[in-house]
DOMI-818074 format. One record per atom (N, C-alpha, C, O): residue number from 0; residue in three letters; chain; x, y, z. Coordinates in nm, 3 decimals. Each point is the difference from the previous one (the first is absolute). Example, Ala and Ser with C-alpha at 12.3 -4.5 7.8 and 13.67 -1.06 7.14 Angstrom:
[site 0 'Ala' 'A' [1.319 -0.569 0.780]]
[site 0 'Ala' 'A' [-0.089 0.119 0.000]]
[site 0 'Ala' 'A' [0.090 0.120 0.000]]
[site 0 'Ala' 'A' [0.104 -0.002 0.066]]
[site 1 'Ser' 'A' [-0.139 0.107 -0.138]]
[site 1 'Ser' 'A' [0.082 0.119 0.006]]
[site 1 'Ser' 'A' [-0.077 0.109 0.073]]
[site 1 'Ser' 'A' [0.051 0.111 0.017]]
This chain:
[site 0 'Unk' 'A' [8.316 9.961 6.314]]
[site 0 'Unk' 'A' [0.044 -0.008 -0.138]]
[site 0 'Unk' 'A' [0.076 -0.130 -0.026]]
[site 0 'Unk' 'A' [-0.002 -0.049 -0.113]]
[site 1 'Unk' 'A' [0.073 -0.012 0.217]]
[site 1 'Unk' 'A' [0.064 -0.101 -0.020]]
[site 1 'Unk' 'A' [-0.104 -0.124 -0.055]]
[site 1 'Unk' 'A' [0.009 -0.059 -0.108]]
[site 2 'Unk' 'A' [-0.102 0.038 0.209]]
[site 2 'Unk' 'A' [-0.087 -0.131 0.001]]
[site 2 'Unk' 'A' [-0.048 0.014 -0.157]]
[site 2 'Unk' 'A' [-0.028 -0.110 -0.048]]
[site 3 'Unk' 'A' [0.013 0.210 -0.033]]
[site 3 'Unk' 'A' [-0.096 0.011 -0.127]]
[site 3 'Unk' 'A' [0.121 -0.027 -0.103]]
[site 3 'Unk' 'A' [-0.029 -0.057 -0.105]]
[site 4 'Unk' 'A' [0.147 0.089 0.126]]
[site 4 'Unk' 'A' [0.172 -0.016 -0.117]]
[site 4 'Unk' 'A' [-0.034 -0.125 0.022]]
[site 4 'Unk' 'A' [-0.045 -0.062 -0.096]]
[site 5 'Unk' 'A' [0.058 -0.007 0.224]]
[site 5 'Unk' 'A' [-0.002 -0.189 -0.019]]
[site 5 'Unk' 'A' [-0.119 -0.057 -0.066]]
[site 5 'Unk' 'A' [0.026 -0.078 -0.091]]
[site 6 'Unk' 'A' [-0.106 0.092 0.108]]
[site 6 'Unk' 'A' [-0.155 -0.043 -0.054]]
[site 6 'Unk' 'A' [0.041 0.019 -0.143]]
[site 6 'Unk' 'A' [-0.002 -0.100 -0.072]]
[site 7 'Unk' 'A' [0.051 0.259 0.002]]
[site 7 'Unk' 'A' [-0.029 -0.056 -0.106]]
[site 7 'Unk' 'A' [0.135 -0.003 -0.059]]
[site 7 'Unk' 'A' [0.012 0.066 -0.104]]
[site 8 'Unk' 'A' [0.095 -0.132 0.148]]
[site 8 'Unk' 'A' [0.107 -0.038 -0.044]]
[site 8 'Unk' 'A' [-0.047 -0.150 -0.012]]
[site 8 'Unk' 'A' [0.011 -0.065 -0.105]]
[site 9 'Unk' 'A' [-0.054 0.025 0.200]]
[site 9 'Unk' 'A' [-0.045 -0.117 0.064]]
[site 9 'Unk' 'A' [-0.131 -0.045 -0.147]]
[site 9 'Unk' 'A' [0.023 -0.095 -0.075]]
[site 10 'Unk' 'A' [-0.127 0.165 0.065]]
[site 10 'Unk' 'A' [-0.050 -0.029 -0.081]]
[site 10 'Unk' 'A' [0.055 0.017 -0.182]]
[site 10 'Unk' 'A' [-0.045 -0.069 -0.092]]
[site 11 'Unk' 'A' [0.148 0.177 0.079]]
[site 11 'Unk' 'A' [0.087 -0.009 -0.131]]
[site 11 'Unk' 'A' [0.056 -0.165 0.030]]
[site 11 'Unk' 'A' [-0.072 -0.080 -0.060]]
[site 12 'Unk' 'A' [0.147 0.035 0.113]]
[site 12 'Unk' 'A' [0.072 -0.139 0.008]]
[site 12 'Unk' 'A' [-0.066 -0.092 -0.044]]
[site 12 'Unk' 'A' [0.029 -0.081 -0.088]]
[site 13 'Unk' 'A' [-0.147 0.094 0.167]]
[site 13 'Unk' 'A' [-0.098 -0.129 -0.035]]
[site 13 'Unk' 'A' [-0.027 -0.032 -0.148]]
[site 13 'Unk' 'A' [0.010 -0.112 -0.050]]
[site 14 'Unk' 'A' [-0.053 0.243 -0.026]]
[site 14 'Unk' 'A' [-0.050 0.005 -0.128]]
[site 14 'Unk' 'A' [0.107 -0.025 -0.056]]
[site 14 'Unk' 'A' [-0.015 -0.101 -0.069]]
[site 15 'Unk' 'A' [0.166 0.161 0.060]]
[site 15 'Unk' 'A' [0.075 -0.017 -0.062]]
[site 15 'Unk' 'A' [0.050 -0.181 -0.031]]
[site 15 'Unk' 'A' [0.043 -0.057 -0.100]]
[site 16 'Unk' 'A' [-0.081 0.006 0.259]]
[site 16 'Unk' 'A' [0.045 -0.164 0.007]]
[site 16 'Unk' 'A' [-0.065 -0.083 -0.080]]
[site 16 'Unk' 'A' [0.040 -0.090 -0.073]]
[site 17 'Unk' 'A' [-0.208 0.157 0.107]]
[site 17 'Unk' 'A' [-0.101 -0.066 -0.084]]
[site 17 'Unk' 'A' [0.031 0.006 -0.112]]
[site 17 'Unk' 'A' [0.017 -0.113 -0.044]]
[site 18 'Unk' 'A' [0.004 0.206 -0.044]]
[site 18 'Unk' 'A' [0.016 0.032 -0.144]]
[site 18 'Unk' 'A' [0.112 -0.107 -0.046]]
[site 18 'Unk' 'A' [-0.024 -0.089 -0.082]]
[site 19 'Unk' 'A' [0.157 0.110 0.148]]
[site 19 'Unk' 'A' [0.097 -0.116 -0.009]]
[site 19 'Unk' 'A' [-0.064 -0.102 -0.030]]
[site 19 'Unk' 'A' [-0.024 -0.029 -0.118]]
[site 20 'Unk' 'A' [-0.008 -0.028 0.200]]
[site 20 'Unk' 'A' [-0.056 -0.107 0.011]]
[site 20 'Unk' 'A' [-0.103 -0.097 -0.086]]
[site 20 'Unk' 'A' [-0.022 -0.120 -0.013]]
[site 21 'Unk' 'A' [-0.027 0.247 -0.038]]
[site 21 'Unk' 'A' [-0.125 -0.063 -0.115]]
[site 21 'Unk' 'A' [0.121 0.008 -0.091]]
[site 21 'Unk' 'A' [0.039 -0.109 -0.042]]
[site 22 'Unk' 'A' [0.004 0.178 0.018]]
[site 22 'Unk' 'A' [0.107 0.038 -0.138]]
[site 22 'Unk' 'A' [0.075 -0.112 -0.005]]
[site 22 'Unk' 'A' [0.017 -0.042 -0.114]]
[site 23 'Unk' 'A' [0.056 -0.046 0.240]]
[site 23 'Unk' 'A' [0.085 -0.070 -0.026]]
[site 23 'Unk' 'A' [-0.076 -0.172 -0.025]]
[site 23 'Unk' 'A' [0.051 -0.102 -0.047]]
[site 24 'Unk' 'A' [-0.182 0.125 0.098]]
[site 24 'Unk' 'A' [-0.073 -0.114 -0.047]]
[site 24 'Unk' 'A' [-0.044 -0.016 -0.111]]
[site 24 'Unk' 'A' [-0.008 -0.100 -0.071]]
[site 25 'Unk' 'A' [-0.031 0.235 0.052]]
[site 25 'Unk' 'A' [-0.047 -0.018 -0.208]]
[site 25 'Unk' 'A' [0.137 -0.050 -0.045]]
[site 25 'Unk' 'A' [-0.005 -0.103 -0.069]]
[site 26 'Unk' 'A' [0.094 0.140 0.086]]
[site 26 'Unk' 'A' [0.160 -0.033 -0.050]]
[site 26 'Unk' 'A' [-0.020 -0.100 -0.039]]
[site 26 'Unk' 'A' [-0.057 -0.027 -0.106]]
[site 27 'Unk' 'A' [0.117 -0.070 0.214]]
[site 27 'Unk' 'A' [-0.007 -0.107 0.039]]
[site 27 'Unk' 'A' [-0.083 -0.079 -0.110]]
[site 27 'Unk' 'A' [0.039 -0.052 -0.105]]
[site 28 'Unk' 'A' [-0.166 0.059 0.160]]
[site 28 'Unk' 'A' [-0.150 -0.039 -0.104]]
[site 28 'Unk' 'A' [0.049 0.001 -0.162]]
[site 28 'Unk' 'A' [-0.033 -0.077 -0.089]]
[site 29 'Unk' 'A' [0.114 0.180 0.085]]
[site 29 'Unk' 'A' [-0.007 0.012 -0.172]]
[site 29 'Unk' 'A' [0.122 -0.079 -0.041]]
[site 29 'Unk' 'A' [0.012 -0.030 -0.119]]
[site 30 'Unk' 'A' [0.092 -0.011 0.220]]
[site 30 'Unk' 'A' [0.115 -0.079 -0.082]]
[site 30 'Unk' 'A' [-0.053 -0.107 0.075]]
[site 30 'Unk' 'A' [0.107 -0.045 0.041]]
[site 31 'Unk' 'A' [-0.180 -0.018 0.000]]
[site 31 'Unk' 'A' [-0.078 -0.148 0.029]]
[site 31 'Unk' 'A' [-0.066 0.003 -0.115]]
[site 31 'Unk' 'A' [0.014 -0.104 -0.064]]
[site 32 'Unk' 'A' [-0.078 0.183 0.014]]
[site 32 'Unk' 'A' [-0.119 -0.055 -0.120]]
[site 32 'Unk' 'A' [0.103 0.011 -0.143]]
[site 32 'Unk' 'A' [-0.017 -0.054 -0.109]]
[site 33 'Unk' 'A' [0.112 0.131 0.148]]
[site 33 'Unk' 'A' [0.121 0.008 -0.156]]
[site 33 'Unk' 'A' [0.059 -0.148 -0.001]]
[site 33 'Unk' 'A' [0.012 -0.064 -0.105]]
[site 34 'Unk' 'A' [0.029 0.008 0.248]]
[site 34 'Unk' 'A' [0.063 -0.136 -0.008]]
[site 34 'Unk' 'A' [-0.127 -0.100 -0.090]]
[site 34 'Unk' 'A' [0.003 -0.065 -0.104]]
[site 35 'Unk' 'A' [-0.131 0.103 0.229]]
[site 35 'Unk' 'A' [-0.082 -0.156 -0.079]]
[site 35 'Unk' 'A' [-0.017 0.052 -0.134]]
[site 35 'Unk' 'A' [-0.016 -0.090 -0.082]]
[site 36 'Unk' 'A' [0.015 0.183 0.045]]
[site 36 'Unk' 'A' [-0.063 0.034 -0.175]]
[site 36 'Unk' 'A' [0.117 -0.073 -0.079]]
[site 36 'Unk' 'A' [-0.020 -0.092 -0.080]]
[site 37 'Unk' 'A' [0.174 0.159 0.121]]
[site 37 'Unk' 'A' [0.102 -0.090 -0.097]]
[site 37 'Unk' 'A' [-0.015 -0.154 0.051]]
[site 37 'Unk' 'A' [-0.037 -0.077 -0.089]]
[site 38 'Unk' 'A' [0.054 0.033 0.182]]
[site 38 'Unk' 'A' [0.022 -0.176 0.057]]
[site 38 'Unk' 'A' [-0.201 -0.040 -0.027]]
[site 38 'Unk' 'A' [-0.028 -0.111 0.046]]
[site 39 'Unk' 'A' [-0.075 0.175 -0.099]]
[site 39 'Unk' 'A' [-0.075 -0.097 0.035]]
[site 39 'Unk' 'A' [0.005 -0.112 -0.153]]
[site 39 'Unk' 'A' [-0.053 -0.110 0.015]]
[site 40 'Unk' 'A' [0.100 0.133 -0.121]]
[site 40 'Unk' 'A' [0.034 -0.106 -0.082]]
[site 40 'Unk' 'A' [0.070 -0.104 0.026]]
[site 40 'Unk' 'A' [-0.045 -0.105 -0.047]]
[site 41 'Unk' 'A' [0.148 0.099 0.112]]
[site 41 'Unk' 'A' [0.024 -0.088 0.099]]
[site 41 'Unk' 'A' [-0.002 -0.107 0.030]]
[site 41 'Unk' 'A' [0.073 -0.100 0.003]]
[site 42 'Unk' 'A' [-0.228 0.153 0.033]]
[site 42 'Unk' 'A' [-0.056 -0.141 0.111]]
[site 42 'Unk' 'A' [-0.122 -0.007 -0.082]]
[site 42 'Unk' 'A' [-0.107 0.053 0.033]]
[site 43 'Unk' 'A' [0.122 -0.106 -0.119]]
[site 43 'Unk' 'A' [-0.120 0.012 -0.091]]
[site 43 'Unk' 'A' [-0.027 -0.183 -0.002]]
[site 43 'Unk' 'A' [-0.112 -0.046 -0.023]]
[site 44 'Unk' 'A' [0.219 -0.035 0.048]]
[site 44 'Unk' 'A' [-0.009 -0.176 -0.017]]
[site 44 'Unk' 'A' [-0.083 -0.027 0.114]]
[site 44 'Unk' 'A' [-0.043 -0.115 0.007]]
[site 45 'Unk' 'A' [0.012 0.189 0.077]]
[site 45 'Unk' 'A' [-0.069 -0.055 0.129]]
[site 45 'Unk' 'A' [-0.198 0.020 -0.075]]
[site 45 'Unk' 'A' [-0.087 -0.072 0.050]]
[site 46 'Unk' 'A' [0.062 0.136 -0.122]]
[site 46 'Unk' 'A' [-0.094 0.051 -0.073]]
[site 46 'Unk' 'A' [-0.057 -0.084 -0.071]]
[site 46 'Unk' 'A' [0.050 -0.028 -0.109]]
[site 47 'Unk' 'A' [-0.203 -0.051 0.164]]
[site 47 'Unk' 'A' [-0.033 -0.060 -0.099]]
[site 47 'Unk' 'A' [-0.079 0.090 -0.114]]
[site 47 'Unk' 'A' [-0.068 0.099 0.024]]
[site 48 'Unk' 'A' [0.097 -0.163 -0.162]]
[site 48 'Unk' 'A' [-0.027 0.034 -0.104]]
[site 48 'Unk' 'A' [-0.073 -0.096 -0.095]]
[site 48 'Unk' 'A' [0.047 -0.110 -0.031]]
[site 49 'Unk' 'A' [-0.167 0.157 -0.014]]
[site 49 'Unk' 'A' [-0.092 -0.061 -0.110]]
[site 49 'Unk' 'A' [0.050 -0.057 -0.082]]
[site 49 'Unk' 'A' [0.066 0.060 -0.085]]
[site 50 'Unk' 'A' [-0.084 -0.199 0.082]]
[site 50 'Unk' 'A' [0.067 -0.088 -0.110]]
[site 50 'Unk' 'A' [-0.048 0.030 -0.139]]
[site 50 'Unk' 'A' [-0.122 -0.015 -0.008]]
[site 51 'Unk' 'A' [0.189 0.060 -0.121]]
[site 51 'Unk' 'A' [-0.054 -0.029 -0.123]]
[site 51 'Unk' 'A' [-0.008 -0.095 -0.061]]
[site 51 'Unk' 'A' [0.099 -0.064 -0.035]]
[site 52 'Unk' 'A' [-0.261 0.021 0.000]]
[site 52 'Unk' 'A' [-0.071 -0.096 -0.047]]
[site 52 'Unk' 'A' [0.064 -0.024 -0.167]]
[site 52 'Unk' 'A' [0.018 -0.115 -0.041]]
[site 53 'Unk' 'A' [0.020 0.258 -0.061]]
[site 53 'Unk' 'A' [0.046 -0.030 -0.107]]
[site 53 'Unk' 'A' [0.159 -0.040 -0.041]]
[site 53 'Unk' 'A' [0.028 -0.036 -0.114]]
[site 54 'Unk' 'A' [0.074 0.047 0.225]]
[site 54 'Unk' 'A' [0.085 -0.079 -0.028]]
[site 54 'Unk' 'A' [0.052 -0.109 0.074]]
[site 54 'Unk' 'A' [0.014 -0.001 0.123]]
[site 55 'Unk' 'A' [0.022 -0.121 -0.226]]
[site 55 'Unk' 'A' [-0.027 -0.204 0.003]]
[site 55 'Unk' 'A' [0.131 0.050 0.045]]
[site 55 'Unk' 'A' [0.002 -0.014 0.122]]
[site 56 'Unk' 'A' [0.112 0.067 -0.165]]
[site 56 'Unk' 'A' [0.171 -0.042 0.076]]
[site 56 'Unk' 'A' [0.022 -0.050 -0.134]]
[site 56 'Unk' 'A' [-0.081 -0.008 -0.092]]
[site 57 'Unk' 'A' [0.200 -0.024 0.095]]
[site 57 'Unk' 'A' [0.111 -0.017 -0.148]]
[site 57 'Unk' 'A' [-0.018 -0.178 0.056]]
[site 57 'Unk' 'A' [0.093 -0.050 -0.064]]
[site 58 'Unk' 'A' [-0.122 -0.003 0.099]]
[site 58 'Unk' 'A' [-0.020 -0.150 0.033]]
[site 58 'Unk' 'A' [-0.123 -0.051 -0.089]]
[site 58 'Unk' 'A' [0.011 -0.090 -0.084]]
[site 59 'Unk' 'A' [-0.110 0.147 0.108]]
[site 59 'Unk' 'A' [-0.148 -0.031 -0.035]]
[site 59 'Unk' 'A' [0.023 0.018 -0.192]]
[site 59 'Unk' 'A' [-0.028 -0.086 -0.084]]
[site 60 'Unk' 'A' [0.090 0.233 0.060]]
[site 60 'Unk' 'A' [0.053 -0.045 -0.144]]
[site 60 'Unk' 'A' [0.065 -0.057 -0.060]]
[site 60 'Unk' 'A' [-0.015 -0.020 -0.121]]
[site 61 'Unk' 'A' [0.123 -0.030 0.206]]
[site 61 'Unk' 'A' [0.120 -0.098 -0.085]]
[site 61 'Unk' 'A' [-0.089 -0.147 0.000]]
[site 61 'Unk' 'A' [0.038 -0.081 -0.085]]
[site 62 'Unk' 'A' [-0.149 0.042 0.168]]
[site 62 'Unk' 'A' [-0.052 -0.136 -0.026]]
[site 62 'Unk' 'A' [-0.096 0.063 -0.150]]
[site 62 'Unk' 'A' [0.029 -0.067 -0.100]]
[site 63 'Unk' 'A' [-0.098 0.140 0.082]]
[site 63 'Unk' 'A' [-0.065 -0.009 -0.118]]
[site 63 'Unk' 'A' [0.058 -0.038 -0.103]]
[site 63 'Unk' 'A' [-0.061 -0.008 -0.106]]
């Protein structure tokens, strides 16, 4: 009777660790993706961006 209490004490632990474990990684996972969601505006200057063709700049009008 003993050898079968350890086995499945032994096998309760495991599952219980496992479960931890995923649980504390989704955690984790979800305040990593909360940081980049607020900070990814940010870093938005490193970003190239499509120049607009329709505005000359306040230069190009003050010569007209």
């Amino acid at each position: 009777m003993k050898k079968e209490v350890n086995i499945i004490l032994a096998g309760s632990l495991g599952i219980i660790l496992g479960i931890g474990l995923f649980g504390l990684r989704k955690f984790l996972k979800k305040k990593s993706q909360d940081y980049d969601d607020y900070y990814a505006d940010f870093h938005r200057h490193f970003v190239k961006q499509a120049k607009d063709d329709g505005n000359d700049g306040i230069e190009f009008l003050a010569v007209q």
